[in-house]
C-alpha positions in Angstrom: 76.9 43.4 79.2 73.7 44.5 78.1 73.0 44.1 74.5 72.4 47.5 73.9 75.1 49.0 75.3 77.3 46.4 73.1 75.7 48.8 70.1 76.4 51.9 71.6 79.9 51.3 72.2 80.2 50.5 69.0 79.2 54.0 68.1 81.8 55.6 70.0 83.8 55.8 66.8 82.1 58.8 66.1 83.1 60.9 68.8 86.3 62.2 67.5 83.3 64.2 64.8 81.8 65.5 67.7 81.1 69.5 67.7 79.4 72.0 69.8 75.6 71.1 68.8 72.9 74.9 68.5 70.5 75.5 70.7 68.0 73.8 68.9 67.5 70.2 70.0 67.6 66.8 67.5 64.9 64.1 67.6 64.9 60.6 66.2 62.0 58.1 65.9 62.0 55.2 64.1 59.7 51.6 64.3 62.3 49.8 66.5 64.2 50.9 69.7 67.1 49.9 68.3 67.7 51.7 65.0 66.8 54.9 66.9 69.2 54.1 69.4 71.7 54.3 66.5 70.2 57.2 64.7 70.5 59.5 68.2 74.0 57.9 69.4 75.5 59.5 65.6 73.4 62.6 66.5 75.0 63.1 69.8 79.1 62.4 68.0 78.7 65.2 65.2 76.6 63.4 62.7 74.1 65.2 60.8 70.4 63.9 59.7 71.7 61.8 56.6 74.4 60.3 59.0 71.8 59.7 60.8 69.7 58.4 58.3 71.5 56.0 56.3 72.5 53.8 59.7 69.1 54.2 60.5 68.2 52.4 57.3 71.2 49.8 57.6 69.7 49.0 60.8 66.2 48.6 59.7 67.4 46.0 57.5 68.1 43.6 60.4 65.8 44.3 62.9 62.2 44.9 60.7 62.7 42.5 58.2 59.2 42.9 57.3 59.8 46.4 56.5 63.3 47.4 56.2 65.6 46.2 53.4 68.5 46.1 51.4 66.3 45.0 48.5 63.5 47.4 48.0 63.4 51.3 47.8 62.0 54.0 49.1 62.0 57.7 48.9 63.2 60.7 51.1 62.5 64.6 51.7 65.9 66.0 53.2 65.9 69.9 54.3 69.1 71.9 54.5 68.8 74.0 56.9 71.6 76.5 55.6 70.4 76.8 52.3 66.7 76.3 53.6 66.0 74.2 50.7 64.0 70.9 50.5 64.9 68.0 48.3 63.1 64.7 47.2 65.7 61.5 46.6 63.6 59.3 44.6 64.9 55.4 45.2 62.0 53.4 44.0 62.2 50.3 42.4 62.0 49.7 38.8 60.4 47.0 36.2 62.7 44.9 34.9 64.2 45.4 31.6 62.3 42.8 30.3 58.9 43.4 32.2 55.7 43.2 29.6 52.4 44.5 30.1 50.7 40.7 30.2 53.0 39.3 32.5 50.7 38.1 34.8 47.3 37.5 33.3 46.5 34.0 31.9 46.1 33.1 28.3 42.6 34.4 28.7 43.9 37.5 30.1 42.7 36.9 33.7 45.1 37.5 37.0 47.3 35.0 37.7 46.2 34.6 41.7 49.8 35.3 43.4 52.0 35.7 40.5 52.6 39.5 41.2 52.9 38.6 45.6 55.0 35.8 46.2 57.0 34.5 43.1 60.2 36.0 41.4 58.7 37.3 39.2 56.8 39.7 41.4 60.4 41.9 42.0 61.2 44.8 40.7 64.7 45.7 40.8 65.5 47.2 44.2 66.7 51.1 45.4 67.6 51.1 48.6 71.7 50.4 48.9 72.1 52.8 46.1 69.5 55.5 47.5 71.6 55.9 51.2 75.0 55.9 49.1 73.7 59.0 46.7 71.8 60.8 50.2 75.3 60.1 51.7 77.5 61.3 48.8 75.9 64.3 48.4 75.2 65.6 52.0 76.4 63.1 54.1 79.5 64.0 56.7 80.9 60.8 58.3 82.7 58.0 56.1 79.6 55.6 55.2 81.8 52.4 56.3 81.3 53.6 60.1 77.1 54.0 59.3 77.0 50.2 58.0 79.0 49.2 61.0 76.4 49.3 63.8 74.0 46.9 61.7 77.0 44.8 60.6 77.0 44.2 64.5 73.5 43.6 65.2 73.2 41.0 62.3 76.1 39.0 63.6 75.5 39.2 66.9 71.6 39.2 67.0 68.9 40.8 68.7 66.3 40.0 71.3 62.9 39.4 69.8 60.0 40.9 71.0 56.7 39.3 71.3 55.1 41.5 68.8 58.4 40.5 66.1 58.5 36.9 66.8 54.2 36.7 66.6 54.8 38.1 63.2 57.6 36.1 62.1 55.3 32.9 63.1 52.3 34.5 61.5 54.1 34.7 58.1 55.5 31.2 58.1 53.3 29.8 54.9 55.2 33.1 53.3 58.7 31.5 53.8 57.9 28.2 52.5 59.0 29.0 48.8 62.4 27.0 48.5 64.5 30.0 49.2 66.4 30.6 51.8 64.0 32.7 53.6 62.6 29.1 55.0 66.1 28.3 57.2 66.3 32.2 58.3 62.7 33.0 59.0 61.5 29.7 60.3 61.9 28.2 63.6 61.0 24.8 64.8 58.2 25.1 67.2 58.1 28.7 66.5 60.1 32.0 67.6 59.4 33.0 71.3 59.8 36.3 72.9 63.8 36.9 74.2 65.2 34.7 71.3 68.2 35.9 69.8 67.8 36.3 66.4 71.3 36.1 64.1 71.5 36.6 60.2 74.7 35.2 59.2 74.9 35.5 55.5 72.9 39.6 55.8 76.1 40.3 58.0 78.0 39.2 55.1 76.7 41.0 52.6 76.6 44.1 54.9 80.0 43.8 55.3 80.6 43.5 51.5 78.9 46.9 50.7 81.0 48.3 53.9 84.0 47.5 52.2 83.0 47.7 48.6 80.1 50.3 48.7 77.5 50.3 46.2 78.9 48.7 43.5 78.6 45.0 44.9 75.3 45.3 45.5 74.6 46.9 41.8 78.0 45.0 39.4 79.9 43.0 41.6 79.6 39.6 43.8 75.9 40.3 45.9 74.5 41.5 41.8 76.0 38.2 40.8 74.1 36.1 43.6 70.8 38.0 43.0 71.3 37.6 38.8 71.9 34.0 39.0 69.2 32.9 41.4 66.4 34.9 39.9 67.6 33.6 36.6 67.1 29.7 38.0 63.5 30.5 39.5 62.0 32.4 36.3 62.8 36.1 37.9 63.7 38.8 35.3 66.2 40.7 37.3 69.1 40.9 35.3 72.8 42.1 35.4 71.9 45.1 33.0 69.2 46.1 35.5 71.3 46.3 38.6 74.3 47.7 36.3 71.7 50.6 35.0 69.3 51.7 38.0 69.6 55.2 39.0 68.6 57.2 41.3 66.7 60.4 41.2 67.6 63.9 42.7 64.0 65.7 42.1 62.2 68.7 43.7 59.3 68.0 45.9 55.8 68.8 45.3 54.8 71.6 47.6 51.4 73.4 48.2 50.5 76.3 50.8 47.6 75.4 53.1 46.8 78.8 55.1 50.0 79.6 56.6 52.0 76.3 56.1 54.1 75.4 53.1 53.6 71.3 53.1 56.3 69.5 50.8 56.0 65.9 50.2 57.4 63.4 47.3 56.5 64.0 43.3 55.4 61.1 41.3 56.0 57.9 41.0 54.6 58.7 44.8 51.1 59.7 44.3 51.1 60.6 48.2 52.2 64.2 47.6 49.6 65.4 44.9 46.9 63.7 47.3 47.6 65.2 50.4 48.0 68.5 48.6 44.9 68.3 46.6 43.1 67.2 49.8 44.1 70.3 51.9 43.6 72.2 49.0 40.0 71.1 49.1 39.3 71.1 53.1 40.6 74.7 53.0 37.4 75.7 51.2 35.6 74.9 54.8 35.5 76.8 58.3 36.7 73.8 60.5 35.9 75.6 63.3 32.5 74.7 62.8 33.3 70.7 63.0 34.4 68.6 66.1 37.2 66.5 65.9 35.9 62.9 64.9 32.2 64.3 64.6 29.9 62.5 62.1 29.8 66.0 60.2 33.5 65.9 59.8 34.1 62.3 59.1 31.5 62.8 56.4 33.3 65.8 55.0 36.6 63.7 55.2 35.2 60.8 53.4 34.0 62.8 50.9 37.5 64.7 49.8 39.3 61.1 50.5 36.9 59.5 47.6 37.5 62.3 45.4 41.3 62.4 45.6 41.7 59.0 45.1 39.5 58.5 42.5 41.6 60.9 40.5 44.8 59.0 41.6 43.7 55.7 40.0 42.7 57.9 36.6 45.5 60.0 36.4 48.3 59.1 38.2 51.8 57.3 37.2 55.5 57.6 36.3 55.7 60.6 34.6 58.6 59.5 32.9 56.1 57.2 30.7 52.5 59.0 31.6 52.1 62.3 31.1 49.9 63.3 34.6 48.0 66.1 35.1 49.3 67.1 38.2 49.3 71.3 38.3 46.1 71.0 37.9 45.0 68.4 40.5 46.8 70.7 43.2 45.9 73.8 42.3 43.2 76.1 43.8 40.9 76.5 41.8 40.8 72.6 40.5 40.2 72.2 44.6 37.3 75.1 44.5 35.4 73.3 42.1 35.5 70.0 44.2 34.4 71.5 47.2 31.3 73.1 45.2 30.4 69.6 44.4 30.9 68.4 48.1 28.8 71.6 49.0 25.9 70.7 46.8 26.1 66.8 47.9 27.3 65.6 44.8 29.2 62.2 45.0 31.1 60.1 42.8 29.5 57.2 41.8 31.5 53.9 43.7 30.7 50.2 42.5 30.7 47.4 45.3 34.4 46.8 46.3 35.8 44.1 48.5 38.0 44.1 51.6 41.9 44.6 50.7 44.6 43.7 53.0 47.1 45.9 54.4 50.2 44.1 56.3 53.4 45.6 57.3 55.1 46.4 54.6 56.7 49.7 55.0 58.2 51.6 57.6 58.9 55.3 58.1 61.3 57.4 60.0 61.7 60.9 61.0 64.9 62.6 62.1 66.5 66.3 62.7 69.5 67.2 64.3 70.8 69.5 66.0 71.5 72.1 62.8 67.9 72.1 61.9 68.5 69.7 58.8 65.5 67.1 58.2 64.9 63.6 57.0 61.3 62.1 56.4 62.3 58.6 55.3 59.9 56.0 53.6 60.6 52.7 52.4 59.4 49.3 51.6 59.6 46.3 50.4 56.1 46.0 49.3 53.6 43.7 51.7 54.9 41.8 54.9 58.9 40.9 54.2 58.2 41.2 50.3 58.4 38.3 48.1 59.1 36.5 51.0 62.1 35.2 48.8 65.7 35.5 49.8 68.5 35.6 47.1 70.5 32.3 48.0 73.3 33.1 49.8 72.9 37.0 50.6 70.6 36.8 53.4 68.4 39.9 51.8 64.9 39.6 51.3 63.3 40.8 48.1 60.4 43.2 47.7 56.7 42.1 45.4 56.8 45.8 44.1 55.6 44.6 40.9 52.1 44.3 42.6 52.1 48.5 42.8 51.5 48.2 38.9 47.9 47.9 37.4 48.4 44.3 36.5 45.3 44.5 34.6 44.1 48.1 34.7 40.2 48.7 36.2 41.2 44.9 38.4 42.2 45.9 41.9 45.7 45.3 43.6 46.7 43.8 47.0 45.3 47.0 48.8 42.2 47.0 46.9 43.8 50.1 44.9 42.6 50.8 41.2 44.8 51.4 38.7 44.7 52.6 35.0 46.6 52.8 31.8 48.6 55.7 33.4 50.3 52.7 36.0 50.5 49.8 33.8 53.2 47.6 33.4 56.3 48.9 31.1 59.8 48.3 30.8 61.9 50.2 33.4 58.9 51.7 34.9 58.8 52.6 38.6 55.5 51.3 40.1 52.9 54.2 42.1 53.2 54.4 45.3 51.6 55.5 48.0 54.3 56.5 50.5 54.1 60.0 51.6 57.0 61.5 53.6 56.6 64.9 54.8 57.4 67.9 55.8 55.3 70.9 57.0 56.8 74.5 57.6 55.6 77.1 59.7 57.5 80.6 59.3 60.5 78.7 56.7 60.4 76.6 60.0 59.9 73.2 60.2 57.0 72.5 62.2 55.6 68.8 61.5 57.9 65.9 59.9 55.8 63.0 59.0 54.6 59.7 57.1 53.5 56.2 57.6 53.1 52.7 57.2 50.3 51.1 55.8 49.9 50.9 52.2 47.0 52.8 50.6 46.4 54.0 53.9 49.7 56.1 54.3 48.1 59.3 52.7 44.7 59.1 54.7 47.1 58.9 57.8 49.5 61.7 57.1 46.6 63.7 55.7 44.7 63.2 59.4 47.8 63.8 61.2 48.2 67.3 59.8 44.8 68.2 60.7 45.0 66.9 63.7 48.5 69.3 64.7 47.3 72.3 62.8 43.7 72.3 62.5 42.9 71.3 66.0 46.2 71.9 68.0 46.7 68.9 69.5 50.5 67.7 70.3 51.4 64.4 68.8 50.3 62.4 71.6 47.3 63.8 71.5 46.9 62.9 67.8 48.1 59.6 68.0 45.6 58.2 70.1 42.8 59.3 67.9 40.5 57.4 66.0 42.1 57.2 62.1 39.8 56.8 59.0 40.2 55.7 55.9 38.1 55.4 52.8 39.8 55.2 49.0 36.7 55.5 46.9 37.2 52.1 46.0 36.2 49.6 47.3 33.3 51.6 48.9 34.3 50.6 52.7 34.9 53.1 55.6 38.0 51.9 58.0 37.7 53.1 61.1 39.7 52.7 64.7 37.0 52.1 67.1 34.3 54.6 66.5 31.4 54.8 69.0 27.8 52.9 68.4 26.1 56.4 67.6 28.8 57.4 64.8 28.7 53.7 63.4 25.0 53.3 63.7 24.9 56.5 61.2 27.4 56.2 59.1 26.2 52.4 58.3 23.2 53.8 56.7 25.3 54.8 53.9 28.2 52.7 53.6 30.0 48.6 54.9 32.5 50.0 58.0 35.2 48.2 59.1 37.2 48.1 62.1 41.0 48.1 62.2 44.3 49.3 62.5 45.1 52.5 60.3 48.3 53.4 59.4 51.5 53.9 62.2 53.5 57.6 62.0 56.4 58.4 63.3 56.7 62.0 63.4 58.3 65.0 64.8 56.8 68.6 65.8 57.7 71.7 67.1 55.8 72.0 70.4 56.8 75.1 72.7 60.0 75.9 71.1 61.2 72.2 71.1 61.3 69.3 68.7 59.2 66.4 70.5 59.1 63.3 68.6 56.3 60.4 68.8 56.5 56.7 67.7 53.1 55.6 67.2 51.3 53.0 70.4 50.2 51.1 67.0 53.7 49.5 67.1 54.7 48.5 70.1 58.6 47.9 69.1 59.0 52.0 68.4 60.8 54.5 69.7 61.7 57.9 69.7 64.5 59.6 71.2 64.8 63.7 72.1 68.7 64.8 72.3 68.9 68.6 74.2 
């Protein structure tokens, strides 16, 4: 019997939930085929977008290692449609207890080179199991042992690689070479091939521990134990009191009107939802009717509000539990007025020499609504490509190098090339800034565009472009996808770009080092002629998206 179909019988526990779905249609897209045959199949019996949601993320855990975990975090924007209210389910990991501000420069207070990457020490303590068990508890309607089930299955049973999975899994081999048990799980004698089943024994195991024992084993009982005790033999400062005493965070978006649209994305320790905001906020003080899509006059104009926005993320922007931010004034009008007067007269922030950063694959997005109208935009991560690249002995779960999100040394750029400050320095039970941006446009209290990337520093610059591209110049998501992304961040002074033609290069390269490359990967839903239509972006070959009517 087809693989597939194994999965999908699974499912058919469900239908005994099953109810008479609206006339409005439900959508699912994920980054693999096979999560999003999960996320519809719950859909279809009676589940609702968390349902939805939190199998979605199970899944994710076993088939896109690199992205999805158990031992990272995230954040989500959920939308009731009933009560036509948005909310923002902060998950992010935290600093250890015992984090310091120096823990990673030298006696003479330089960088330790890979300290903050690929060592123990480079964890923070992870979100994820407890952030689908509080989106569950509070608006979830089928019993969360039945959501886990499905990747229970997978992870015992395995899964067909695909070329583009088992390329990467070879391509990250040096990564797995740490001592942990990542190196028998991850790395195959004469390589992984394309059709190779791919089993995870001991993630099955501790799958079906939280199944049966929800939450708490991952956070007080025997999987906290594992992860305590082998980052406590290997220098790592997660400890029982931090698992014990993470929380996660019920909080209200950050919203902002741009003409007739109300765009809600997440509040700090996400800087992604005061940038896209702010940047909107600026564009809307120019007639874009008067710039072609991709024209050197508007790639200018969007380099320009890019360099501004995130220069002002690496001065202001941190937890705001420990750094007080500015942030009603960065997305307000009249800040964005004053920008765009500067932009108008050609004045430019002053950018030093910067080097190239590296962006892997090290978060993953999904977008989901169901029949009712509710809404998830889902982003999580466990940092760079598969983390750490550690795996806590004997649990089969990778852990994330969130650490590296922190200023390690503020003014010295991180793995993305990303400045930081004294506003996202290193402090005790501090949640690193992110860049993750899931989102949700409305049109009319409607939802019109759910959204959000991949792609590190690059996830704003990509959602940011991707609501232009559906508002500002009407094309459907298909349409969008296929065009050219930028990306510049101010620092370091280096325009990203997807293939630009000669003339547009030839110009720009007066003024600036280019560089060509992959930017960013969405996976996003819009209303297009009274339907959802979802879109899982050609940058990822292994995506899928799946429309229920």
């Amino acid at each position: 019997m087809n693989f597939c179909w194994k999965i999908i019988l699974a499912l058919l526990i469900f239908s005994s939930c099953s109810k008479d779905p609206k006339s409005n249609n439900a959508v699912v897209v994920t980054r693999h085929h096979l999560a999003t045959d999960i996320g519809a199949e719950i859909l279809k019996n009676g589940g609702n977008a968390i349902d939805s949601a939190v199998a979605v993320a199970f899944a994710l855990a076993v088939v896109n290692p690199s992205a999805g975990n158990l031992g990272g975090g995230g954040f989500m924007l959920y939308y009731d449609a009933d009560d036509e209210k948005t909310f923002a389910l902060d998950y992010r990991e935290r600093a250890p207890q015992n984090a310091t501000e120096k823990m990673f420069l030298n006696k003479e207070g330089d960088v330790i080179e890979g300290l903050s990457l690929n060592s123990y020490l480079a964890s923070g303590v992870p979100g994820t199991v407890k952030g689908m068990f509080k989106a569950h508890n509070l608006f979830g309607s089928i019993p969360i042992e039945n959501l886990i089930a499905p990747a229970i299955k997978i992870a015992k049973d395995g899964f067909t690689l695909s070329n583009f999975q088992a390329t990467n899994f070879n391509k990250y081999k040096k990564k797995f070479l740490n001592g942990s048990d990542s190196e028998s799980i991850f790395i195959k004698e004469g390589g992984f091939k394309e059709g190779d089943i791919f089993i995870q024994a001991d993630l099955a195991k501790s799958l079906e521990l939280i199944q049966s024992r929800g939450q708490k084993v991952f956070y007080e009982g025997k999987l906290a134990d594992k992860i305590v005790e082998d980052f406590s033999q290997n220098g790592g400062l997660i400890s029982s009191e931090d698992l014990l005493n993470y929380k996660v965070y019920l909080k209200d978006p950050i919203c902002g009107i741009y003409k007739e649209y109300d765009v809600c994305s997440m509040p700090l320790p996400s800087s992604g939802g005061i940038a896209i905001i702010q940047m909107l906020n600026i564009i809307e003080n120019f007639d874009l009717k008067n710039y072609s899509h991709n024209s050197l006059e508007y790639i200018e104009l969007l380099i320009k509000i890019m360099s501004f926005a995130y220069a002002d993320r690496s001065k202001y922007l941190g937890d705001q539990e420990f750094f007080d931010a500015p942030v009603e004034n960065l997305i307000s009008k009249k800040y964005a007025e004053k920008i765009s007067k500067k932009i108008k007269s050609s004045e430019e922030l002053k950018v030093e020499p910067g080097i190239y950063f590296y962006e892997g694959d090290q978060t993953t997005h999904f977008s989901i609504i169901d029949y009712e109208g509710n809404v998830v935009s889902n982003t999580y991560t466990l940092n760079t490509a598969y983390g750490s690249g550690i795996v806590a002995k004997g649990t089969g779960i990778l852990m994330n190098n969130e650490m590296d999100d922190f200023s390690i040394k503020p003014g010295t750029p991180n793995v993305y090339g990303l400045i930081g400050s004294e506003a996202n320095k290193i402090e005790s039970k501090k949640s690193p800034l992110s860049s993750m941006s899931p989102t949700i446009v409305f049109k009319d209290s409607k939802p019109f565009l759910i959204t959000g990337s991949q792609g590190g520093s690059m996830i704003i610059n990509t959602v940011f472009q991707e609501i232009l591209n559906t508002i500002e110049f009407n094309m459907e998501l298909s349409e969008s996808n296929e065009k050219s992304r930028i990306h510049y961040q101010w620092k370091p002074s280096v325009l990203f770009h997807e293939g630009l033609n000669k003339s547009l290069i030839d110009e720009l390269s007066k003024n600036m080092k280019l560089m060509e490359r992959k930017i960013g990967e969405t996976q996003s839903i819009s209303l297009e002629n009274g339907k959802y239509q979802g879109w899982s972006d050609y940058r990822r070959p292994d995506g899928k998206k799946i429309e229920l009517h």
